[in-house]
C-alpha positions as CSV (number, residue, x, y, z in Angstrom):
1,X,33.8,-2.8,-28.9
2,X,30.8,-4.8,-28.3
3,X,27.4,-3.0,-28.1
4,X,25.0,-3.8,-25.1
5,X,21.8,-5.3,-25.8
6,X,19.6,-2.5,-24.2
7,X,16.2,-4.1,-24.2
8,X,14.9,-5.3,-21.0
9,X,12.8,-8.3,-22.0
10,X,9.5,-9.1,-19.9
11,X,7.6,-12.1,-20.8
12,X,4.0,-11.7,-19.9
13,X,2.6,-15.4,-18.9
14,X,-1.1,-15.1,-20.1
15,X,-2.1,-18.4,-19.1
16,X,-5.2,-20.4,-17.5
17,X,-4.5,-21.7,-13.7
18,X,-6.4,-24.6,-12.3
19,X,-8.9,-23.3,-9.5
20,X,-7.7,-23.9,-5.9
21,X,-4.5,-26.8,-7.2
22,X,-1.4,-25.2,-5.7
23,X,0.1,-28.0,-6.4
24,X,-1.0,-28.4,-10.3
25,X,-0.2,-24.9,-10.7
26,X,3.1,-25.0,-9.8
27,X,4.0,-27.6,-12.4
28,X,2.4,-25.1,-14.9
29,X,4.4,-22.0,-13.4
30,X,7.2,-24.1,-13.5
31,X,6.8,-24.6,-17.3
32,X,5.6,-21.4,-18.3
33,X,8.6,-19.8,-17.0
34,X,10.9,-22.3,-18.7
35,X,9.6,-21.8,-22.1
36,X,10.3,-17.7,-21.2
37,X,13.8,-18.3,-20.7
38,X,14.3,-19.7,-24.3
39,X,12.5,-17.0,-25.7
40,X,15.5,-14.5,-23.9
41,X,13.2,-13.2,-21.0
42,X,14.9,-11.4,-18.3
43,X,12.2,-11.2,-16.4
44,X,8.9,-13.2,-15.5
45,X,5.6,-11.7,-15.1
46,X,2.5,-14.1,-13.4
47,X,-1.2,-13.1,-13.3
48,X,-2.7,-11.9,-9.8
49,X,-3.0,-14.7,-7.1
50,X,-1.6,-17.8,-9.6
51,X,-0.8,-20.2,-6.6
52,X,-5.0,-20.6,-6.8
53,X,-6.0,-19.2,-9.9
54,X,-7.4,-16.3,-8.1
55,X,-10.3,-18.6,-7.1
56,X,-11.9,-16.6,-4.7
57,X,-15.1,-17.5,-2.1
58,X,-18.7,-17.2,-3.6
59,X,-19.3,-13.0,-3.3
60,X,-22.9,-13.9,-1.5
61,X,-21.1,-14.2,1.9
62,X,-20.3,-10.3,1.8
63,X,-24.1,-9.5,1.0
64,X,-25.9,-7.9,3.8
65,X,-29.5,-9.7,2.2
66,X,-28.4,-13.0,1.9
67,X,-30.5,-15.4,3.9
68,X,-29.7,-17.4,6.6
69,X,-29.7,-20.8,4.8
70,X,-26.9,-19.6,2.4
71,X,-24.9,-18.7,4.9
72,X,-23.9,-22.2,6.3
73,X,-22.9,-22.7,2.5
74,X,-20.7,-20.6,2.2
75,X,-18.4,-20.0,5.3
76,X,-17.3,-23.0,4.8
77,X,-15.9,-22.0,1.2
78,X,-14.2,-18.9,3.1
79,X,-12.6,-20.9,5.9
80,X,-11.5,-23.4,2.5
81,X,-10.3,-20.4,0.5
82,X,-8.1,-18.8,3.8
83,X,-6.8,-22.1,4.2
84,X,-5.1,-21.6,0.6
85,X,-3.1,-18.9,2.2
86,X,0.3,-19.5,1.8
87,X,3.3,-17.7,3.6
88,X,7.1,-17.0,2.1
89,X,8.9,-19.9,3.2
90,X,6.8,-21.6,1.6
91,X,7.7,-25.1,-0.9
92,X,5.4,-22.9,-3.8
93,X,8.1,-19.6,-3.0
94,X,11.0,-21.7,-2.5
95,X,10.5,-23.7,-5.8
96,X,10.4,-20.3,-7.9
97,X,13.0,-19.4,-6.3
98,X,15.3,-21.8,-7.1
99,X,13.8,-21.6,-10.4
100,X,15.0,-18.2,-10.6
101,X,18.5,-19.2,-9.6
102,X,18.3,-22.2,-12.5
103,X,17.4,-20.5,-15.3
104,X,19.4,-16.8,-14.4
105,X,15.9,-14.8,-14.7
106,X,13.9,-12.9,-12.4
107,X,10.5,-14.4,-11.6
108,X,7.8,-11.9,-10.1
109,X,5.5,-14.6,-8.7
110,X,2.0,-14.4,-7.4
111,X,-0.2,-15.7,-4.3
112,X,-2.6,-15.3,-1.4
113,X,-0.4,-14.9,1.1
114,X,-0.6,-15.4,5.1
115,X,-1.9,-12.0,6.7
116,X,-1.7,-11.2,10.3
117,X,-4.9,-11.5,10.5
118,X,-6.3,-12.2,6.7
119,X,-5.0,-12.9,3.7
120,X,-3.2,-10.9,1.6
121,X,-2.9,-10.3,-2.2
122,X,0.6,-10.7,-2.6
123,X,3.8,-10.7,-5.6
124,X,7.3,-11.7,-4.7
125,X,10.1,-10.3,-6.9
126,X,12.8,-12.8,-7.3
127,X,16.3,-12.0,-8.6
128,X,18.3,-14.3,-11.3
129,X,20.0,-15.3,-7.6
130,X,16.8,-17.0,-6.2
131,X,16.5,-13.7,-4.0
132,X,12.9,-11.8,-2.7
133,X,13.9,-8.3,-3.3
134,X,10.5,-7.0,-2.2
135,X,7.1,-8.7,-1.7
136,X,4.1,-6.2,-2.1
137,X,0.7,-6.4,-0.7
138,X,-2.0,-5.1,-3.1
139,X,-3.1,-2.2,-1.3
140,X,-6.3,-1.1,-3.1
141,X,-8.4,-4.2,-2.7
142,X,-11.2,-4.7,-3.9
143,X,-13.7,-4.3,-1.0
144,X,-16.8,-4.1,-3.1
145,X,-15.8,-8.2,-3.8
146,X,-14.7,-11.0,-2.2
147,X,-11.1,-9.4,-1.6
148,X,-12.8,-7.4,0.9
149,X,-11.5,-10.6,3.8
150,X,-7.6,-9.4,2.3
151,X,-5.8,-7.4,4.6
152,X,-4.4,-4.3,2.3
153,X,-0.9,-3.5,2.0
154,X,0.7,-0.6,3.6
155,X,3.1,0.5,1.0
156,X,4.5,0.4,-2.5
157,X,8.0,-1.3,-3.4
158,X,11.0,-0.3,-5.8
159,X,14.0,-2.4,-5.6
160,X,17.2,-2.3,-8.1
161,X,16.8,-5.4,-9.7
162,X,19.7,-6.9,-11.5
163,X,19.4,-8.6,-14.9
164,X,21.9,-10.2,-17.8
165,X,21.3,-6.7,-19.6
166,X,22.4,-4.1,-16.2
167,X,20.2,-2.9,-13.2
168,X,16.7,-1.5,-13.7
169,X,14.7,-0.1,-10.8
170,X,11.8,-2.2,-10.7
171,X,7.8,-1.6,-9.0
172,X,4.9,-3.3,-8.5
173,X,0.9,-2.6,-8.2
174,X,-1.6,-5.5,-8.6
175,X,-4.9,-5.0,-10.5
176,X,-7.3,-2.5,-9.2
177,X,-4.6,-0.4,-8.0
178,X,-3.9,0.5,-11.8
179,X,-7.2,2.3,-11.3
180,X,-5.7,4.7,-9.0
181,X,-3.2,7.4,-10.3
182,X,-1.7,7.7,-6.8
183,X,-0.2,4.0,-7.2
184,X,2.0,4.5,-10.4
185,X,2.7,7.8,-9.1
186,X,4.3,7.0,-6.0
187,X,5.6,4.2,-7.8
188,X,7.4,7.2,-10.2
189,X,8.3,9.1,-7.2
190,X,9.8,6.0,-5.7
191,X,12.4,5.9,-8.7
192,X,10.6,2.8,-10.9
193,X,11.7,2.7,-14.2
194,X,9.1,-0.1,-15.1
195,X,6.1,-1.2,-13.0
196,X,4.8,-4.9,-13.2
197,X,1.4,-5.3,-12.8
198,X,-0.7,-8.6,-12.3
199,X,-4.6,-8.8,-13.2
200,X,-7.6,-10.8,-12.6
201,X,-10.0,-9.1,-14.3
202,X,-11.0,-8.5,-18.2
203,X,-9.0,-5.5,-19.8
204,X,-11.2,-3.9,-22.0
205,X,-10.9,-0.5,-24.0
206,X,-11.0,1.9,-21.2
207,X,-8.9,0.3,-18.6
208,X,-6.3,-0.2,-21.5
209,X,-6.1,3.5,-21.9
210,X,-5.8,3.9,-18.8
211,X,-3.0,1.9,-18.1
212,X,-1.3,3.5,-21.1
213,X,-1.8,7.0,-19.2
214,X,-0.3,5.6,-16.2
215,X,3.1,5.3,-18.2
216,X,2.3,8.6,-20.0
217,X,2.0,10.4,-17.2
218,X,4.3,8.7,-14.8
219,X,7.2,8.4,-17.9
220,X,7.4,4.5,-16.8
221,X,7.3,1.6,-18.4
222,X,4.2,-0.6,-17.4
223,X,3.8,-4.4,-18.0
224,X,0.3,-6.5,-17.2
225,X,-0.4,-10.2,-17.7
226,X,-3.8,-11.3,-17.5
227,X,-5.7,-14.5,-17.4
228,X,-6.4,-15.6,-21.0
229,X,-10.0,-16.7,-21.9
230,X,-12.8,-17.9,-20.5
231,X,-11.4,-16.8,-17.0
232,X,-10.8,-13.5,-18.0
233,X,-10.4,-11.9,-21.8
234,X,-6.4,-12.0,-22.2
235,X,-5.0,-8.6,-23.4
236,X,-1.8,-8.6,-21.6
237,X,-0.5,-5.4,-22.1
238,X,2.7,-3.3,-22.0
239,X,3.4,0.4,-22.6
240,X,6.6,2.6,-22.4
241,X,5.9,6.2,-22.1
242,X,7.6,7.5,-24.5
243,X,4.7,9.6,-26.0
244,X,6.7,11.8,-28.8
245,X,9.4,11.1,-31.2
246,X,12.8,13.7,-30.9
247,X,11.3,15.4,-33.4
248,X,8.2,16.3,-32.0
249,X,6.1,14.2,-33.3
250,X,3.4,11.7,-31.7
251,X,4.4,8.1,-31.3
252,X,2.7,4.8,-30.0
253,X,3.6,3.9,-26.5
254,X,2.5,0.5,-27.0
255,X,4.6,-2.3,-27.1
256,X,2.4,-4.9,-26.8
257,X,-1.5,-6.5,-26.6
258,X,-2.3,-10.0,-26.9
259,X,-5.3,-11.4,-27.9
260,X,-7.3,-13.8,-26.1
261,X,-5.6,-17.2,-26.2
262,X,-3.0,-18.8,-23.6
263,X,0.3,-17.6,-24.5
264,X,4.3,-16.2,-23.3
265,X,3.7,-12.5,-24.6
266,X,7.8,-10.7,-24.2
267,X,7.4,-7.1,-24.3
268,X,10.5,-5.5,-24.8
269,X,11.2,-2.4,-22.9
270,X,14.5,0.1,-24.5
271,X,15.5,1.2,-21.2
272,X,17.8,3.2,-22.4
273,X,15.7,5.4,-24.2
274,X,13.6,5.1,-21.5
275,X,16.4,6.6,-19.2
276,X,16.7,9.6,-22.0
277,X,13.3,10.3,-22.5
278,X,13.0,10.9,-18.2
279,X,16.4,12.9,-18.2
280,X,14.5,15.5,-21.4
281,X,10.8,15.5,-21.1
282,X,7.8,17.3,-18.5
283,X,6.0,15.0,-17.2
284,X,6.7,12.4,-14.3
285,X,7.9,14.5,-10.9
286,X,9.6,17.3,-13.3
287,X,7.2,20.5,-12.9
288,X,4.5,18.9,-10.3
289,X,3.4,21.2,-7.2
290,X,2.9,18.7,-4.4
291,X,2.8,21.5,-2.2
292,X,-1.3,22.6,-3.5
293,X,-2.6,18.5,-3.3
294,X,-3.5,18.2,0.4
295,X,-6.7,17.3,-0.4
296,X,-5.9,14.1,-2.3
297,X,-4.3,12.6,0.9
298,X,-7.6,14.0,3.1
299,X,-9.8,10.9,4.5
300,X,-12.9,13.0,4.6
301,X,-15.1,11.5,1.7
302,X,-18.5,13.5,0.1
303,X,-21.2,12.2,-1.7
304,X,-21.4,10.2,-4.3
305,X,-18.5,8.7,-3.3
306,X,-19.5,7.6,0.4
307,X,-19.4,3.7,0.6
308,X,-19.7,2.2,3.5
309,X,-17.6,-1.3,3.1
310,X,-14.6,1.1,2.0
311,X,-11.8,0.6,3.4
312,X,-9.3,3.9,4.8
């Protein structure tokens, strides 16, 4: 009888893009993810925004001080940075997806994407078949920034996504929303088994803990590929949950960090003791009371949390 191989292997693309060069960044996508296949990745995993580096307008433009002068500066960046939008049918989707379809691996790509109105922060999971399962809009942007033009998203995605190695049930949250329990946990309640996360920002000690409490207390696996240095600090990350040995005893849920550097990070994920470690332990949706948190979907907001460029 042959034995399975049971690890789901994610390769985290920690990589430098070139600001505002769809076109430049493409080719490096395209090569990034060809060196993952040869190291056995099943699935691709891009930082937030790739198709422009997450390059965003100059932040003075959403200052309520900024003089007059500095204005005619900048909107033209904004109307330049808009204009970067791209939408699904895209040549920068299609090419990753038949990318996908080429080398037999899932690619979860990244982009600003075309908004009804704005853009949006966006990732498109592709199957080894060259096939969008879902595309997710970031829904917790960052409105204290320039992401303050992106529309939000409306909801969050779980799709059975089919691999070399069997099906795993597959999320998605970009960035900030890792900051918000709620995301990983409807993620959980939506049946992920491991939640892909780009980022644009530097992961330092406390938001690595808590990304490793998100798959603690959610009993996912999480997966994170950042920008590598000097665009942002690197430390692509990923974390499986599984806090205790059978015995009892405390384990590491970390699977990976990288340093700083440009890199292919594979984090592999045991999804099979994954599957075990739901089915047994008491965390995840096993003994919560959903019916005593009405408060943490209320829209009523008290000080000193009032902010008035936040968005509801």
């Amino acid at each position: 009888m042959i034995k399975t191989n049971p690890f789901i292997r994610i390769a985290l693309l920690q990589l430098n893009a070139e600001p505002n060069n769809q076109k430049l960044n493409l080719e490096i996508g395209d090569q990034y993810c060809r060196q993952a296949k040869k190291l056995g990745a099943d699935i691709v995993l891009f930082p937030e925004m790739f198709n422009i580096g997450y390059t965003p307008f100059h932040p003075a433009i959403l200052q309520q001080d900024f003089i007059a002068e500095h204005l005619i500066t900048y909107v033209e960046d904004i109307n330049q940075w808009k204009s970067l939008a791209i939408s699904q049918n895209s040549h920068f989707i299609k090419h990753f997806q038949h990318l996908a379809k080429e080398l037999n691996m899932a690619i979860s790509i990244t982009y600003l994407r075309k908004g009804n109105r704005s853009p949006r922060n966006s990732l498109s999971l592709i199957d080894r078949l060259g096939n969008i399962l879902f595309t997710y809009d970031k829904v917790h942007t960052c409105d204290f920034s320039t992401e303050a033009i992106c529309e939000p998203g409306d909801q969050f995605f779980v799709s059975k996504l089919n691999t070399e190695k069997g099906d795993v049930d597959i999320g998605a949250m970009i960035c900030y929303d890792r900051e918000f329990p709620e995301s990983a946990g409807l993620l959980m309640l939506g049946g992920a088994e491991i939640i892909l996360t780009p980022n644009a920002c530097e992961m330092e000690e406390n938001r690595l803990c808590q990304f490793k409490t998100r798959a603690f207390d959610n009993m996912v696996g999480v997966a994170l590929a950042n920008y590598a240095a000097p665009q942002n600090n690197g430390h692509s990350c990923a974390f499986d949950g599984m806090a205790f040995n059978n015995d009892g005893s405390s384990r590491n849920t970390c699977i990976i960090v990288a340093d700083e550097k440009e890199g292919i990070f594979i984090a592999a994920f045991d999804i099979e003791k994954i599957r075990a470690w739901r089915q047994r332990e008491t965390w995840g949706n096993a003994y919560r009371k959903p019916s005593k948190y009405q408060s943490l979907v209320s829209l009523k907001i008290k000080k000193p949390f009032i902010r008035n460029n936040a968005k509801r």
